[in-house]
N, C-alpha and C positions, 0 to 999 in steps of 0.2 A: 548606675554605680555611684555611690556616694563616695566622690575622690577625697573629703575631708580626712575619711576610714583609715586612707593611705599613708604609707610612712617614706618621704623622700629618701631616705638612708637604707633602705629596703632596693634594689636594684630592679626587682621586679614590679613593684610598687612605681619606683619613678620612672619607671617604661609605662605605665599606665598611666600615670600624670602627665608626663609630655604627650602623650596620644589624646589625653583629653585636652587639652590645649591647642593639637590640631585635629578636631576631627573629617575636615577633606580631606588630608591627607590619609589618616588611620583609613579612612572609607575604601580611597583609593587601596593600599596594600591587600586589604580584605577580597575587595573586586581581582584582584588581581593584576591589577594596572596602575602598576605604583607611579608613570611617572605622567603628573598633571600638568594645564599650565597655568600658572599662578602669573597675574599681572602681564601677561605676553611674553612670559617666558617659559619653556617646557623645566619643570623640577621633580628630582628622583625623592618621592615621597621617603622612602627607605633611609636613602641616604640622610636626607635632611633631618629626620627625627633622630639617627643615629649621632648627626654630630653635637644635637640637642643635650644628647645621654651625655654624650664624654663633656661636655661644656659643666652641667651641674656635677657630674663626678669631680672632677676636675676642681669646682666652688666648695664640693664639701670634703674633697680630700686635702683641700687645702694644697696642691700641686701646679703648679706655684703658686704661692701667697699671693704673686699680683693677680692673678686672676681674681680674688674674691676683694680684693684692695682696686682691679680698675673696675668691676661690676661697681663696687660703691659711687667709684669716681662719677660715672658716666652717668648713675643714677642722680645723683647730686646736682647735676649736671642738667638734668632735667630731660634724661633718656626715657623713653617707655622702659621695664622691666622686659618685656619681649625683645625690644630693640638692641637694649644691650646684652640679650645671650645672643640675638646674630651677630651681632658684633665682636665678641669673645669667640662666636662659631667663624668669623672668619678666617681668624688665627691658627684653629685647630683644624681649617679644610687645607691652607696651605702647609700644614704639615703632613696632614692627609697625602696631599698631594704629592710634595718631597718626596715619600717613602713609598707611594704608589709609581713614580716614575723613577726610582731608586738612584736619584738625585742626594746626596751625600745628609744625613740624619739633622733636623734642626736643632740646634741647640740649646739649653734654655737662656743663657742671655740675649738669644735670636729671639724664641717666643719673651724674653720682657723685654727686647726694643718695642716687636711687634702691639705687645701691649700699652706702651708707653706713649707708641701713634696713634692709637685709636683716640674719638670715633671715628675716624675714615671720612667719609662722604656723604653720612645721613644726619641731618640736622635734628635735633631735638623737636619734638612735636608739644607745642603748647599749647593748642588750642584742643576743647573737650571737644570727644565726640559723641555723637546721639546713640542715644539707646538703641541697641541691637548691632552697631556699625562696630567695627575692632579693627577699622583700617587693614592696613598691610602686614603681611604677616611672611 
């Protein structure tokens, strides 16, 4: 598939661009055994590409501005592009979360504190890496 073809603002489109971006995981769902372990830890392929979806939804809906205002930051900043949608995905799993454990609805000045602390814990990656290698994902 030539993902160039693809239109991010097409929904169906950008489900097929984050799938090309992981394909273990895509592989994984296909197999039928969505949840792999990535880095020593077991992840719910499904899930994780889902929170991918609502993250760039999200940047091109412009809901809430800071989201596509702290993607710049972080990038600036000297974040991988990848890093900083996990990073924006973290915010949107503890909402996730909230409403799956029907814990009282986040609010949005809750998601732009939320946004306003990141990055969290993962330091910017400065060093290149070799051909073929795409580090952590």
């Amino acid at each position: 598939m030539d993902v160039a073809l693809l239109d991010p603002r097409d929904e169906d489109d950008r489900r097929l661009l984050i799938a090309a971006e992981h394909p273990r995981f895509w592989k994984a769902i296909e197999d039928g055994t969505p949840e792999i372990e990535v880095g020593g830890e077991t992840v719910n392929a499904e899930l994780h590409l889902a929170v991918h979806q609502v993250v760039a939804a999200r940047i091109l809906e412009d809901t809430p501005p800071e989201f596509w205002q702290t993607a710049q930051r972080l990038s600036r900043s000297g974040y991988r592009r990848h890093d900083v949608l996990h990073m924006l995905g973290s915010v949107v799993s503890n909402e996730l979360y909230q409403a799956l454990t029907e814990q009282p609805a986040i609010s949005d000045d809750d998601i732009r504190t939320a946004l306003r602390r990141l990055p969290g814990d993962n330091p910017p990656r400065r060093t290149t890496t070799h051909p073929g290698r795409h580090g952590r994902r």
